[in-house]
N, C-alpha and C positions, 0 to 999 in steps of 0.2 A: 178682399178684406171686408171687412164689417164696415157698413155707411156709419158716419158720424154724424149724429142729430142732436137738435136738444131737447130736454126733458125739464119738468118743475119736480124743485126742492123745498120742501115749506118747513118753519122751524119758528120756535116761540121768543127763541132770542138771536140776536146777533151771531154770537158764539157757535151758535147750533147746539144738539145736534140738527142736521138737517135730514129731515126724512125723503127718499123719493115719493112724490104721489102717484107714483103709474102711469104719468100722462104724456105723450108726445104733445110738446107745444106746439110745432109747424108739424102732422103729419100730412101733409103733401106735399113737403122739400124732400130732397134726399139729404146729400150734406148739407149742415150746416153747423156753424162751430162762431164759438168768438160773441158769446150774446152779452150786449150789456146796455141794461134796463134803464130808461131817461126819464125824469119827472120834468114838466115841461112847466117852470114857474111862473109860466104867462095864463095856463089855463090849469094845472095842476092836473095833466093828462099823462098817462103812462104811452113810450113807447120804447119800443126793443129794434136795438140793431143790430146786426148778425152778419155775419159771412156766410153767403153762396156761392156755389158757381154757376155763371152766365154762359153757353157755350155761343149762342148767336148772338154774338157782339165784335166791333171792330177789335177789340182787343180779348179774346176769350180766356177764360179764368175764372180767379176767387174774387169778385168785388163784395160792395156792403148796401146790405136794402134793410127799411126799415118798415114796419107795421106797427100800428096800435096794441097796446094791451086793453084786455077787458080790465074794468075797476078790482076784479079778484087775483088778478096776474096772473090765471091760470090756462089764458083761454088768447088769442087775437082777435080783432077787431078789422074785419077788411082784409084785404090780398096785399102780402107782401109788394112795395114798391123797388126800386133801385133808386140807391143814396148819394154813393161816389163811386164808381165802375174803374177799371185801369184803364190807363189814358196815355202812358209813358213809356219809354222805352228802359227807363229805371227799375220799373215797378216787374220786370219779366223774372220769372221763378225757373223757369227750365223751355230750355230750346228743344223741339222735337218730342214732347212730352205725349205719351202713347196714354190714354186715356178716355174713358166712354167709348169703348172700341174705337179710337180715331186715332190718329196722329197729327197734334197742334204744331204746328211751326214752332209760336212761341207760347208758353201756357203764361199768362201775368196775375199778378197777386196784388190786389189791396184788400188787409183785415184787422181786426185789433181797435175795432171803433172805439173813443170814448168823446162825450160830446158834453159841453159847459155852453152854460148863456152868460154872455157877457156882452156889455155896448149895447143891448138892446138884437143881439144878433147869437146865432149859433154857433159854435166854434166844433167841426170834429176835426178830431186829432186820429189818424191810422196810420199803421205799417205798411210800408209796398216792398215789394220785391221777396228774396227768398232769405229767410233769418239765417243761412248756413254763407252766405254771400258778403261781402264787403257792402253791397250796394242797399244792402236794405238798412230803412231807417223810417222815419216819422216825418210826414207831409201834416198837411192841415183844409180843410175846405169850411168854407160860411157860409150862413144861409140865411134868411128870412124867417123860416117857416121849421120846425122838424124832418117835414118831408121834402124840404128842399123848395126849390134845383141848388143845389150844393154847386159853391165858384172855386175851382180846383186849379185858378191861375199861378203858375207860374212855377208850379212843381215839373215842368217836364225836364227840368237838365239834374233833378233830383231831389230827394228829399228835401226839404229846409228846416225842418226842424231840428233831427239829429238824424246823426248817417256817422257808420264804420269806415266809408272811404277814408282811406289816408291815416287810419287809427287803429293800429291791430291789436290795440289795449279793446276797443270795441267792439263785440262781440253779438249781433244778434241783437240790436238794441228794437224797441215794440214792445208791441202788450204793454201797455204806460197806463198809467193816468194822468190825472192835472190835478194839483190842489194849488190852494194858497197858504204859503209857507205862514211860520206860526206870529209873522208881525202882523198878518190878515191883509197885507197889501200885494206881496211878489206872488205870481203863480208859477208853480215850479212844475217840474215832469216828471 
């Protein structure tokens, strides 16, 4: 099948339309899916986090690395880093998973970045595991810095943000955001 990359969309209002401008953003990823653009309101820097896949890692799969934007958004800044990688036995998408001509034991999924600064600290918010699963839901890691090291404590017996375990009204829950609800104090999902 066709590799899933990303490309830039520019357009004069919110609304759109948005035009493509022709341009691979990462062309020296293969996949990559799940991008979303951070204004960083300590120094007013653009960065983009995105789903990859890591094959040489303890736990190989979809995790989430982040890079700079150039100030025109059209362009990166520096080499892709690794943000929050899978780390859990939660976060596994498919046992035996035959891909990049191998066969993975376990292939694991973290993706669906979305990242708020609040406390003086970074907050991302991601999906792990596989959204067809009971077991996938929304974890969280903080940071110091945008580019981390990102503290992913305490997700290993599962999600904690929200999770379909034990809720078959739940369905696939990820791909979120965060705002704050309209009293401008509660942050909701």
């Amino acid at each position: 099948g066709e590799t899933m990359r990303l490309r830039v969309a520019r357009s004069d209002s919110p609304e759109g339309p948005f035009q493509d401008i022709g341009k691979l953003l990462l062309p020296d990823e293969g996949f990559t899916i799940d991008a979303f653009p951070f204004k960083d309101p300590k120094t007013g820097k653009w960065y983009l986090y995105f789903a990859k896949d890591w094959l040489e890692h303890d736990h190989p799969g979809t995790g989430i690395a982040v890079v700079r934007l150039s100030d025109d958004m059209q362009s990166i800044v520096g080499e892709p880093e690794p943000a929050v990688l899978p780390s859990a036995e939660w976060q596994v998408y498919e046992r035996n998973r035959d891909i990049y001509d191998r066969t993975f034991d376990a292939w694991h999924t973290v993706e669906g970045a979305y990242v708020v600064f609040r406390d003086d600290r970074y907050w991302m918010f991601y999906s792990g595991s596989n959204w067809q699963k009971e077991t996938y839901g929304v974890a969280y890691a903080v940071a110091d810095h945008p580019f981390g090291p990102w503290e992913d404590a305490g997700t290993e017996g599962g999600p904690l943000v929200l999770s379909g375990q034990g809720r078959p009204e739940v369905r696939g829950p990820g791909h979120h955001s965060v705002t704050k609800a309209p009293d401008g104090e509660t942050w909701i999902c």
